[in-house]
C-alpha positions in Angstrom: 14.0 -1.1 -5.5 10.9 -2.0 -7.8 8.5 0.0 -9.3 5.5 0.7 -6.3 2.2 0.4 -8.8 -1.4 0.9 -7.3 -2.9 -2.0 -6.4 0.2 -3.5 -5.0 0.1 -5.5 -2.0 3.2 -4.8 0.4 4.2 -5.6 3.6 5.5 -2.9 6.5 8.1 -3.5 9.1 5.6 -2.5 11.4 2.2 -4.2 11.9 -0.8 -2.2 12.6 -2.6 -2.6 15.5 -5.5 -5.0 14.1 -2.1 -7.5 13.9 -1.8 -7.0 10.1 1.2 -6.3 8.3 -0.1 -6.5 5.1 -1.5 -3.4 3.2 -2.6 -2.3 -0.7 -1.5 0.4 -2.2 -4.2 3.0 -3.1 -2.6 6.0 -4.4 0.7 6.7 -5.8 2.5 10.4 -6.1 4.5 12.5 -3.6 2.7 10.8 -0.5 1.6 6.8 -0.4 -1.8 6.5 0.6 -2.4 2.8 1.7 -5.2 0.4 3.1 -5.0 -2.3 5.7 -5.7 -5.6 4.7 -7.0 -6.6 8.4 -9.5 -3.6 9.0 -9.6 -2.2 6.1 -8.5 1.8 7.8 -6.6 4.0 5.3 -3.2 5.4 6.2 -2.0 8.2 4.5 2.4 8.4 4.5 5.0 10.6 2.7 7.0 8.9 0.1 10.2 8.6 2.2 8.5 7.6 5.4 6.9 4.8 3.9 10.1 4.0 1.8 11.9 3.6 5.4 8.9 1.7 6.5 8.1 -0.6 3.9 10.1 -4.2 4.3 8.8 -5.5 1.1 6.2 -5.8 -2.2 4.4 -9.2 -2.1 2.4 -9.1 -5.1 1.9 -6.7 -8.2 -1.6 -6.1 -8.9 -2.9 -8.4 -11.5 -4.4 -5.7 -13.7 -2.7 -2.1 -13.9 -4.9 0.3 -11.9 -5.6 3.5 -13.7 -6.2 6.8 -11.8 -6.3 7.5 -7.9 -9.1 5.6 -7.7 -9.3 4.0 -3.6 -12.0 1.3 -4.4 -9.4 -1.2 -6.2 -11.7 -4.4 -5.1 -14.0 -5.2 -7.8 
C-alpha cells in the first residue's frame, strides 16, 4: 500500500453521516487522526482500524506537511 503522508486526501469504505466519504489526513503516528471534508468534524482512529477502513488515497498533498499541525488549509 502507499505511503499515508499528512495532508492526504483518502476515501473510507464508510461515509460519515454528513454523506461524505472523503476525509484529510491530519496527523500521522501510531493512531490516524483525520478530518471530514463535508463537516469539517475530526475523527481520531488507530492505525489498523483505519487501515481496514480506508478503501483508498485520492490525492497526495501538493506540498509535504511538516509537524502534527491540524490547520493544513492555508
Amino acid at each position: 500500500m502507499e505511503e499515508l503522508q499528512l495532508g492526504d486526501l483518502v476515501q473510507m469504505r464508510k461515509s460519515h453521516p454528513c454523506g461524505s466519504d472523503k476525509w484529510t489526513v491530519i496527523r500521522v503516528g501510531a493512531d490516524i487522526k483525520i478530518r471530514c471534508q463535508g463537516c469539517n468534524r475530526i475523527v481520531m482512529l488507530d492505525r489498523m482500524v483505519f487501515m481496514k477502513r480506508l478503501k483508498r488515497i485520492l490525492a497526495h498533498s501538493e506540498v509535504p506537511v511538516r509537524g502534527t499541525n491540524e490547520d493544513v488549509t492555508e
